[in-house]
VEXSEVEX-861113 format. One line per 3 residues: number of its first residue (from 1); for each residue x, y, z of N, C-alpha, C. Coordinates in steps of 0.05 Angstrom, whole numbers, plus 5000, padded with zeros to 4 digits. Last residue first. Example, Ala and Ser with C-alpha at 12.3 -4.5 7.8 and 13.67 -1.06 7.14 Angstrom:
# VEXSEVEX-861113
2	5257 4955 5142 5273 4979 5143 5258 5001 5157  5264 4886 5156 5246 4910 5156 5264 4934 5156
END
This chain:
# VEXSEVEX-861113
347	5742 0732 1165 5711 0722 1178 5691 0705 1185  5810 0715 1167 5784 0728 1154 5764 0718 1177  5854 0709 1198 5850 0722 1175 5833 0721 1154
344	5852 0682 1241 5838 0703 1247 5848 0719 1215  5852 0623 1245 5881 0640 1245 5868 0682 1251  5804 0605 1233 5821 0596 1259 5840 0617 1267
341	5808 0622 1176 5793 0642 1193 5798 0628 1223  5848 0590 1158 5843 0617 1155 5831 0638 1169  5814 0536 1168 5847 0545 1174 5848 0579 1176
338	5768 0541 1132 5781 0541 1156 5795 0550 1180  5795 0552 1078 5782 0563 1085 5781 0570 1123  5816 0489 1087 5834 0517 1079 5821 0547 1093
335	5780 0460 1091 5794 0466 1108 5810 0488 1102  5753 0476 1041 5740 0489 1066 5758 0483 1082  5782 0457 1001 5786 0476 1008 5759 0488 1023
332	5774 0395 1025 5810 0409 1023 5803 0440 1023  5734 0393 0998 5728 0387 1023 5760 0399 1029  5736 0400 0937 5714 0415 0956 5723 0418 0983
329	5808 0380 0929 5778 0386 0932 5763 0406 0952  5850 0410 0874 5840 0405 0904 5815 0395 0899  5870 0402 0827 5858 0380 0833 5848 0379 0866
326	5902 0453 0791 5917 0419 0806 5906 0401 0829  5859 0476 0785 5861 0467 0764 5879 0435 0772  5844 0500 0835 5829 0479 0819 5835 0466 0800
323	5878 0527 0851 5885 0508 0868 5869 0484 0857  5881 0563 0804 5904 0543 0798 5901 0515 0823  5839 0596 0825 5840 0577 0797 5856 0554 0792
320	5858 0619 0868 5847 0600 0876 5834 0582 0849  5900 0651 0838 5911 0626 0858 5886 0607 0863  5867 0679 0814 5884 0656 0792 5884 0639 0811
317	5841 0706 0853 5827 0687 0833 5844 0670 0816  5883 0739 0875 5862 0721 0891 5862 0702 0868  5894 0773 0829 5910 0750 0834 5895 0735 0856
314	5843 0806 0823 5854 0790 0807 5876 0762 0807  5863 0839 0875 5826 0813 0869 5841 0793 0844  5916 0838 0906 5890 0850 0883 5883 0819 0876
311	5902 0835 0988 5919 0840 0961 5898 0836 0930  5893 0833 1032 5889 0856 1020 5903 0864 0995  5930 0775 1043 5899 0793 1057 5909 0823 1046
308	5960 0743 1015 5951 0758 0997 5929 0773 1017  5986 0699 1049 5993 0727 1043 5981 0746 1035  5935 0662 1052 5942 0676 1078 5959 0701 1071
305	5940 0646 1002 5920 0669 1004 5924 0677 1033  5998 0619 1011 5987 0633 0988 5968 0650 0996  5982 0577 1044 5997 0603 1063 6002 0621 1035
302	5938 0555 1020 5927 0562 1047 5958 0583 1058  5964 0530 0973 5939 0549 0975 5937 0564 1000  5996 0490 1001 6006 0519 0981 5990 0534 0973
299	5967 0459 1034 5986 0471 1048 5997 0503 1029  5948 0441 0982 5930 0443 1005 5939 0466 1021  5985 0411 0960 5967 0444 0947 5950 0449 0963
296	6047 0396 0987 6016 0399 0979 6007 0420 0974  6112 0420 0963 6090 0426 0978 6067 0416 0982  6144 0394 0928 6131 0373 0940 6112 0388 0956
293	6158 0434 0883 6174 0424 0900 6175 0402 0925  6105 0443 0859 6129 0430 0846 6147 0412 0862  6094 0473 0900 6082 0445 0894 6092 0427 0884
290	6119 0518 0887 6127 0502 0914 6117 0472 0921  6104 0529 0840 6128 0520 0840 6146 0507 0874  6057 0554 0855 6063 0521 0837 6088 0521 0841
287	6069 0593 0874 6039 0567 0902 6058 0547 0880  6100 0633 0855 6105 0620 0880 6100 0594 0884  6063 0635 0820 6085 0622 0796 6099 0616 0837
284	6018 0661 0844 6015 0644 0834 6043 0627 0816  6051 0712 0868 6042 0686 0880 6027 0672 0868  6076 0761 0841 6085 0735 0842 6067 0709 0850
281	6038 0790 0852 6036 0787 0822 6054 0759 0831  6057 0807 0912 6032 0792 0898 6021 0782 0879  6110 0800 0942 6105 0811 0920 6083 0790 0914
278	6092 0803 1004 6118 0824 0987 6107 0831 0965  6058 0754 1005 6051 0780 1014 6062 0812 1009  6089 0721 0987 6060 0728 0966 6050 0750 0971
275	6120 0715 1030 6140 0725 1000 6117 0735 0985  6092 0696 1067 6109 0728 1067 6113 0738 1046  6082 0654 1055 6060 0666 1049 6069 0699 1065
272	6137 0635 1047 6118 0628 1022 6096 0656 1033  6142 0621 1108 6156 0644 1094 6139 0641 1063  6101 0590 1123 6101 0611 1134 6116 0624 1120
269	6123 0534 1091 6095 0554 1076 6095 0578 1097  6165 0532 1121 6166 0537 1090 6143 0550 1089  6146 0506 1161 6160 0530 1170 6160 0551 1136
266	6126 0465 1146 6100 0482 1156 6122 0514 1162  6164 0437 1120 6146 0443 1103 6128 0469 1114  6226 0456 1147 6211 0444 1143 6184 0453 1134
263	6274 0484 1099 6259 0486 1120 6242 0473 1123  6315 0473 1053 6318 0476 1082 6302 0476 1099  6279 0465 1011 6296 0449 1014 6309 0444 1033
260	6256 0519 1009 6248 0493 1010 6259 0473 1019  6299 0558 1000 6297 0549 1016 6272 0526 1027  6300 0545 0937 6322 0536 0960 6317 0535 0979
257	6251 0573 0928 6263 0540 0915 6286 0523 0933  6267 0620 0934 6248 0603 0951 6252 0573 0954  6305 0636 0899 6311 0634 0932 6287 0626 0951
254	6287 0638 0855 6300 0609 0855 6308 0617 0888  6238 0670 0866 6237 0644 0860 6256 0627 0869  6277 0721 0875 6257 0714 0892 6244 0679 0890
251	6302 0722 0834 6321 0715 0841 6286 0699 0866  6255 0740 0796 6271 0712 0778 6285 0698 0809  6248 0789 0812 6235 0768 0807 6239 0739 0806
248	6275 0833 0819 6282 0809 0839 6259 0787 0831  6285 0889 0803 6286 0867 0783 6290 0838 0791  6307 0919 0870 6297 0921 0835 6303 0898 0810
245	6299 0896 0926 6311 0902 0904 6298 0900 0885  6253 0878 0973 6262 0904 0963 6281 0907 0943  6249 0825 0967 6227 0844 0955 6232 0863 0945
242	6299 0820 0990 6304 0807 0968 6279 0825 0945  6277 0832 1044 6306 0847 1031 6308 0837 1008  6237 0783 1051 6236 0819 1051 6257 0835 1041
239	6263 0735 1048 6243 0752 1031 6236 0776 1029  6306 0745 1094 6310 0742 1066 6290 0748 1050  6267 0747 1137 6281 0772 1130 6289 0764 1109
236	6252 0693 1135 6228 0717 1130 6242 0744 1128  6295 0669 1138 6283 0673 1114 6261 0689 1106  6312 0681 1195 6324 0686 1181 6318 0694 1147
233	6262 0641 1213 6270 0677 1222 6284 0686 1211  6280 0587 1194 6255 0598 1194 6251 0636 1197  6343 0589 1181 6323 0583 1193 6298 0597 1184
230	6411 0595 1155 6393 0599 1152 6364 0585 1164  6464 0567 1157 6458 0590 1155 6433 0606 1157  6461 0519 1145 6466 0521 1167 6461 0546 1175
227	6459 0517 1077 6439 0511 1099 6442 0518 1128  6489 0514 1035 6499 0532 1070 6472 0532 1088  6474 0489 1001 6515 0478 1010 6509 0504 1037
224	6435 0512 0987 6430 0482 1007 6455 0478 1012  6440 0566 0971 6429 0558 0999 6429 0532 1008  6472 0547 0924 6483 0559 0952 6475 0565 0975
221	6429 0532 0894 6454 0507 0907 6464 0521 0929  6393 0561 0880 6388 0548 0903 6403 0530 0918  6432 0604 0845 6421 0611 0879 6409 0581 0900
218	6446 0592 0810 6468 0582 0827 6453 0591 0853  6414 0612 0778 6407 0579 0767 6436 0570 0790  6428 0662 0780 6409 0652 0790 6407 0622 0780
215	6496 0676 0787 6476 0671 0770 6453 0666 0781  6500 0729 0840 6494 0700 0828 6488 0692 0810  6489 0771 0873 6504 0771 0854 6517 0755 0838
212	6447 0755 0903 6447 0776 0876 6461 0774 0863  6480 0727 0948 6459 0716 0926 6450 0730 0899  6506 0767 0980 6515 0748 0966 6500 0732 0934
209	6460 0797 0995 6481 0809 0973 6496 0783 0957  6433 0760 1028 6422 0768 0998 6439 0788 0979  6464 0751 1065 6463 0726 1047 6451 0742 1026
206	6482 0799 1086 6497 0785 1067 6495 0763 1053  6426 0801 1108 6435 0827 1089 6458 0813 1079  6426 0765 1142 6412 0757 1125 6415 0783 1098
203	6486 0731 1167 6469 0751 1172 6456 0754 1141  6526 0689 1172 6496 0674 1167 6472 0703 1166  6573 0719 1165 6557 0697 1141 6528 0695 1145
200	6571 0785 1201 6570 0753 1192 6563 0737 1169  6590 0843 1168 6579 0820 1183 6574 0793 1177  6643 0887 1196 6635 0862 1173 6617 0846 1188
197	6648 0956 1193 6638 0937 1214 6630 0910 1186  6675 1008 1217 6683 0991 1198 6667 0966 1209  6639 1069 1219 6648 1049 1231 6648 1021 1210
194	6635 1142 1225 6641 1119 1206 6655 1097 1221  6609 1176 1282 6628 1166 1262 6625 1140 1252  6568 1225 1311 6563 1195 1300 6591 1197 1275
191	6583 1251 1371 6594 1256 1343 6588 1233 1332  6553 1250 1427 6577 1240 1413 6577 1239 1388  6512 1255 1464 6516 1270 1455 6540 1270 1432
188	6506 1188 1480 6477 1207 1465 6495 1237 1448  6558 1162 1456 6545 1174 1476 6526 1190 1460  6580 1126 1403 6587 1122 1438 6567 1133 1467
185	6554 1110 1350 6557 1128 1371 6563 1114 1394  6573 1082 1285 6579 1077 1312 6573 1109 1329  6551 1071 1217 6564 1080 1241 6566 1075 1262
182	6564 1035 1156 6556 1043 1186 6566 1057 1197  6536 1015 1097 6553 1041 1101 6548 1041 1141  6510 0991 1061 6532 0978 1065 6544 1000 1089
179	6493 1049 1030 6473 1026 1030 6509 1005 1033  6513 1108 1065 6502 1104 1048 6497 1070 1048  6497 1157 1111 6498 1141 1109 6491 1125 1078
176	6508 1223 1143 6496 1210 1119 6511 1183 1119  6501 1243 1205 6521 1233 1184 6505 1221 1169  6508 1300 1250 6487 1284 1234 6512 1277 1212
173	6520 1321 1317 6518 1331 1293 6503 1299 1277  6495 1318 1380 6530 1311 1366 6541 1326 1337  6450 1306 1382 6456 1329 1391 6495 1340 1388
170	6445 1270 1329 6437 1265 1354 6451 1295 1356  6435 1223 1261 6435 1242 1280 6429 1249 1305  6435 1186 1213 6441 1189 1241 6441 1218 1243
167	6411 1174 1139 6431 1200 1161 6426 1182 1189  6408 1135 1089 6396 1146 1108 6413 1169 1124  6406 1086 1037 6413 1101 1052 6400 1117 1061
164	6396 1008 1016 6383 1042 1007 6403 1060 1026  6405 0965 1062 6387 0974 1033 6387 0997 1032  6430 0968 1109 6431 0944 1095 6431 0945 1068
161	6468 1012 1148 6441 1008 1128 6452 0979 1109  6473 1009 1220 6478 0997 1187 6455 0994 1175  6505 1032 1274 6475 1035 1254 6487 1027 1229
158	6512 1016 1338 6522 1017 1311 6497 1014 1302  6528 1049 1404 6504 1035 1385 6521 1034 1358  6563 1026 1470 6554 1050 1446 6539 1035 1428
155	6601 0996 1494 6580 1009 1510 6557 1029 1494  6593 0946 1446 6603 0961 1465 6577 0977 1483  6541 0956 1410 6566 0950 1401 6583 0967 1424
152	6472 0938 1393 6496 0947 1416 6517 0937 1406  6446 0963 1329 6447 0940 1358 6468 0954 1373  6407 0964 1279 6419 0977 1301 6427 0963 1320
149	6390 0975 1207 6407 0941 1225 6414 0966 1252  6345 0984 1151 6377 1002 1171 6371 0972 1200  6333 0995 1095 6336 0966 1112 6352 0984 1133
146	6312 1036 1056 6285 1016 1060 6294 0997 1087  6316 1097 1038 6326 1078 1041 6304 1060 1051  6332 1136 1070 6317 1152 1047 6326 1124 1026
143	6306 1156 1140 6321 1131 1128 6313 1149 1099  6342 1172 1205 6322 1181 1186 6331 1163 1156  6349 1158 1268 6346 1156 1248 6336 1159 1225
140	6372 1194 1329 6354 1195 1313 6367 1181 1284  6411 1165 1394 6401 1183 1359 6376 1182 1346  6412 1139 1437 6434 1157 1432 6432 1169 1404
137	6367 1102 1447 6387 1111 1464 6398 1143 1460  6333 1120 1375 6341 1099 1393 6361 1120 1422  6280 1120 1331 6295 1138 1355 6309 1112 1362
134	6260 1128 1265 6277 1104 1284 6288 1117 1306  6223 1145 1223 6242 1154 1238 6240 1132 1262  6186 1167 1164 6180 1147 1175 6214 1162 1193
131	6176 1206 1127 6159 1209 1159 6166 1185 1167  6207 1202 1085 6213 1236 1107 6198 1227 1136  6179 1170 1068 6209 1170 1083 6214 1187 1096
128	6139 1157 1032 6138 1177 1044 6167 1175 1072  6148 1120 0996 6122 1137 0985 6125 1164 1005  6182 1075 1021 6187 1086 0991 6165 1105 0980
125	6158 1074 1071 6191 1081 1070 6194 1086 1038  6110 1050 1067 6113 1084 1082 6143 1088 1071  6121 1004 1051 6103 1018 1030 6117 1050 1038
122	6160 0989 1083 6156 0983 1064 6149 1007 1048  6228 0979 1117 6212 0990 1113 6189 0981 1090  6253 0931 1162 6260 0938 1136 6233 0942 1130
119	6303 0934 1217 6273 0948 1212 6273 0952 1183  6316 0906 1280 6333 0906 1246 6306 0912 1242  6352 0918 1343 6338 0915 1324 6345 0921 1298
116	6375 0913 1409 6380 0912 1378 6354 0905 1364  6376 0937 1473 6383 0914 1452 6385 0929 1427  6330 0987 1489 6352 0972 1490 6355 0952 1479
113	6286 1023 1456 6292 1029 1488 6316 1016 1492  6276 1048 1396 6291 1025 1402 6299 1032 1437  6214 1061 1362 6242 1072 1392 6252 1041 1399
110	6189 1087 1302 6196 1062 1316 6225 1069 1340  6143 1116 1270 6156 1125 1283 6161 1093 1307  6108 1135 1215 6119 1113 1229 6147 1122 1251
107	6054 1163 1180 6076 1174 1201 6080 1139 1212  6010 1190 1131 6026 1170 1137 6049 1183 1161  5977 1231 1106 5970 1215 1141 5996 1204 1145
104	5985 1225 1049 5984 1258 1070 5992 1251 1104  5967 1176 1030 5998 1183 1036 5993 1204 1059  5922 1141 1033 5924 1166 1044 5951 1175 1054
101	5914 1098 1014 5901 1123 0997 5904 1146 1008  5923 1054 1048 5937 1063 1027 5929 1084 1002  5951 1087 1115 5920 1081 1096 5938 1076 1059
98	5982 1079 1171 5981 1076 1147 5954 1068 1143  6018 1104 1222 5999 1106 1207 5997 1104 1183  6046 1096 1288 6034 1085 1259 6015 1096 1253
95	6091 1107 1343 6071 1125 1315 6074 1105 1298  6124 1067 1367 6120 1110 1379 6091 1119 1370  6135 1008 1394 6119 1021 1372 6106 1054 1379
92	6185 1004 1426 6166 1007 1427 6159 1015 1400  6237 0941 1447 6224 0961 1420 6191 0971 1419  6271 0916 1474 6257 0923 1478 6251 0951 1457
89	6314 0854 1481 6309 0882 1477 6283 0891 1480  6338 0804 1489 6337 0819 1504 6345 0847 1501  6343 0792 1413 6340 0781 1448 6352 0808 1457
86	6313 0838 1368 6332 0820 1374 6326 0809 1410  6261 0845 1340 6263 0858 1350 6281 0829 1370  6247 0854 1265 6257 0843 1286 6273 0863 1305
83	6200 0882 1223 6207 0898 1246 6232 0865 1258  6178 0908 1158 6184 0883 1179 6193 0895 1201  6115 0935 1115 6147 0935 1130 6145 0907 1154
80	6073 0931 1098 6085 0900 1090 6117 0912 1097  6035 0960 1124 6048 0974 1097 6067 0954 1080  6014 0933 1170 6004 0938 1138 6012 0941 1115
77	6080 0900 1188 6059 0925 1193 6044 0920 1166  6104 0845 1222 6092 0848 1194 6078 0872 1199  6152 0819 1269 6127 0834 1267 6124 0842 1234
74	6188 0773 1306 6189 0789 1279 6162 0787 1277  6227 0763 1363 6203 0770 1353 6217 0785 1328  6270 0725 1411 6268 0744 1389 6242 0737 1368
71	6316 0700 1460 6285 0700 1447 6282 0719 1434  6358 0705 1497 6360 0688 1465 6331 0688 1458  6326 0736 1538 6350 0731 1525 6351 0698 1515
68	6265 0760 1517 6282 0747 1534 6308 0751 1523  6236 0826 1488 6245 0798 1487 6266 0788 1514  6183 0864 1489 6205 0858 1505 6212 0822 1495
65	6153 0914 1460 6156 0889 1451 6188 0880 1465  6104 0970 1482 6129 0966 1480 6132 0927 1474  6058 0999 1455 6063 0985 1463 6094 0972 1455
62	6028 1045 1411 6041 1049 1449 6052 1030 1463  5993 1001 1371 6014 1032 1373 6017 1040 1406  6000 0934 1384 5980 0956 1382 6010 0983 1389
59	6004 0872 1353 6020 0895 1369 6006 0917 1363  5975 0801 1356 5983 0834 1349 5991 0849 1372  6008 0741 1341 5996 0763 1363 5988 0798 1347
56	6022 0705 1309 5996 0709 1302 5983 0727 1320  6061 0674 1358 6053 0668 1330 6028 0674 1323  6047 0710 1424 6050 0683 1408 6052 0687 1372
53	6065 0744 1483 6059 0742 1450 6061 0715 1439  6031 0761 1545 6048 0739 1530 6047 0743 1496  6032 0822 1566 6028 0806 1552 6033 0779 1541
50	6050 0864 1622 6057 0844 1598 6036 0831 1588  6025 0924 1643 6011 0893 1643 6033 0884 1618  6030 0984 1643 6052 0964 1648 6041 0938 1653
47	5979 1017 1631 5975 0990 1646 6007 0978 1655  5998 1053 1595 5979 1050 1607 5978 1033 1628  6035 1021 1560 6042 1042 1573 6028 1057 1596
44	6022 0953 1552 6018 0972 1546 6029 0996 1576  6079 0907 1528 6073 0925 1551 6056 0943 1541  6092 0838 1503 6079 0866 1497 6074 0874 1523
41	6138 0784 1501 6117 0798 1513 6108 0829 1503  6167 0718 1501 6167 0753 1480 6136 0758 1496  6216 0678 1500 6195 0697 1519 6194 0724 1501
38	6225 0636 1438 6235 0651 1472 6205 0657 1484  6217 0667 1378 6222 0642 1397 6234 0655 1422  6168 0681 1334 6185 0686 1353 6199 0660 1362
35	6135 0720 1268 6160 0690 1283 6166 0702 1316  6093 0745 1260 6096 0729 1241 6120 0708 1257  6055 0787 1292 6086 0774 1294 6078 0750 1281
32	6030 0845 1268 6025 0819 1268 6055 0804 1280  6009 0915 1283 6032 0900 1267 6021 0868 1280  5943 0949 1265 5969 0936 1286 5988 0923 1267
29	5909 0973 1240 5940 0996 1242 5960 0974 1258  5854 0957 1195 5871 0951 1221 5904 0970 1225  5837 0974 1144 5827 0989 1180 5848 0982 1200
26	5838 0932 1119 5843 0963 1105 5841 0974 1126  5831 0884 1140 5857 0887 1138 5861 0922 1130  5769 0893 1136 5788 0893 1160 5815 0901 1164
23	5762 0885 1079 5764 0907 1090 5770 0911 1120  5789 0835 1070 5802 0858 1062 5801 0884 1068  5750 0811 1093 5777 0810 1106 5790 0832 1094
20	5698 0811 1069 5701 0825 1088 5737 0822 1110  5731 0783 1017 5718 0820 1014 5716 0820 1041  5737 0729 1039 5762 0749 1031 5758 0779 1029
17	5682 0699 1051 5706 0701 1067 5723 0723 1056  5655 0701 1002 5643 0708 1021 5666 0716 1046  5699 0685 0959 5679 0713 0950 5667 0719 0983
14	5703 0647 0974 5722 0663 0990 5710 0691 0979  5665 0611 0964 5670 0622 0991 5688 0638 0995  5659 0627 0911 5641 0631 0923 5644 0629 0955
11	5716 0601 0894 5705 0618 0892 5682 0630 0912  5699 0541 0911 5723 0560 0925 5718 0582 0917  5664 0529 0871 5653 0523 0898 5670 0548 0919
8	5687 0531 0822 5654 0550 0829 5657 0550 0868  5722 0499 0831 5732 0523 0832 5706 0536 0829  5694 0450 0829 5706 0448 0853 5716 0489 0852
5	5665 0446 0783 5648 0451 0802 5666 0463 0830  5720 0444 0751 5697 0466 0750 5677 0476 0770  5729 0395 0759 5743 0427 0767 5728 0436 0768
2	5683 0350 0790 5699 0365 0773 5712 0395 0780  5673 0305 0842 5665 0332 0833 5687 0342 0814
END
């Protein structure tokens, strides 16, 4: 069968498969966990019933997200904000709401109960910030900013903005925070102060500072001389903090490129179809250049339009142009197809 016939063919199913996904995805309010490892469970409030979570669970608004120790969950909301929610913690979802036609509605509201978490905002955090807010233990967070980092430090909390800036505040008084910038509270009622805090190499807000400030034709060498640094969980927060800077096109590439080269293929295309999902104009110069990189086009189609659920029609159609032009077949893209709706992202 020729291109032609083979891209009539893909077309026409996802013409049937992708419109009623899109409008699902336009309705749905839950968050998705895109990674875990460990014991990770959901509580509804109602019920105190755990849940087991798996790869591909959803999280519903009232429900609290408990990790083991050394087990740790990362969640995807509509708005294409991230959530990790570190070992042995527990992070309830307070308030969601997102439409994307309906700023007025919008409210996110995330409670950190214990442990640590790292929360990098999307759509809600650059359209409407005033409403989005992070409770935890001992404060209130308010972000005007996109990345804020919280965890236990001692018997007290530290807050780091990664991206952008924000305030703390608690019955103590309130501190502005700026992008690099932390604090530390001791006690719910305790004066939030400036805290000197360096973090690690392998932490994913210094790999992408690091990396910015790169030539880019030096970004993919420095992910493979530090490979060690970096995993499957780690790079799905790299694509998201990398989304959020201004003029990240170029860098977004050659930090895929790299991490190709670190992760294995099926772990790869899970972050790939984050990165399409960030930025959607990108994902066709993504699918080829991961092909490039030995991906199959099988494999680079299928976590390609897995990003793109509710993304513009127009780029649907290159990707599934381009899956024709580099020679899938008919029968490759019904498994794709498939695959897809196995996964519950489409119909």
């Amino acid at each position: 069968m020729n291109k032609a016939t083979s891209f009539i063919l893909m077309a026409l199913l996802l013409t049937v498969t992708l419109a009623p996904l899109q409008a699902v995805a336009a309705k749905t309010q839950t968050a998705k966990v895109v990674f875990l490892r460990g014991n990770v469970t959901a509580t509804d409030a109602t019920t105190a019933t755990p849940r087991k979570l798996r790869r591909g669970s959803r999280v519903e608004v009232g429900e609290t997200v408990n990790t083991a120790k050394k087990a740790l969950a990362q969640l995807v909301f509509p708005d294409k904000s991230i959530l990790l929610v570190r070992a042995d913690s527990q992070v309830q979802i307070e308030a969601y709401r997102f439409k994307p036609k309906e700023a007025a509605k919008d409210k996110s509201v995330i409670r950190l109960l214990k442990g640590g978490m790292r929360s990098l905002s999307g759509v809600l955090g650059k359209r409407s910030a005033a409403k989005v807010r992070y409770r935890t233990r001992f404060s209130t967070i308010g972000i005007r900013g996109t990345a804020v980092d919280v965890d236990e430090e001692g018997q007290g909390e530290r807050i780091t903005f990664d991206i952008g800036y924000g305030w703390v505040g608690n019955n103590g008084g309130t501190l502005d925070l700026g992008e690099g910038q932390s604090a530390f509270i001791a006690l719910l009622d305790s004066v939030p102060v400036y805290f000197d805090y360096q973090q690690p190499r392998d932490d994913p807000a210094f790999i992408v500072r690091t990396l910015s400030n790169l030539p880019v034709g030096q970004v993919q060498g420095w992910l493979q001389q530090n490979r060690g640094l970096v995993n499957e969980g780690s790079a799905i927060m790299l694509v998201g903090m990398t989304a959020q800077l201004p003029n990240s096109d170029a860098l977004m590439l050659s930090m895929l490129s790299g991490l190709q080269g670190i992760l294995p293929a099926a772990g790869y295309g899970r972050v790939l179809g984050t990165a399409t999902s960030l930025q959607p104009y990108q994902a066709p110069a993504m699918m080829r250049q991961s092909i490039d990189g030995g991906l199959s086009v099988q494999q680079a189609l299928l976590s390609t339009l897995g990003g793109l659920v509710n993304g513009p029609r127009d780029v649907i159609d290159q990707v599934v142009q381009s899956g024709a032009d580099l020679g899938i077949t008919p029968e490759q893209a019904r498994e794709v197809l498939k695959a897809l709706s196995d996964r519950g992202v489409c119909n």
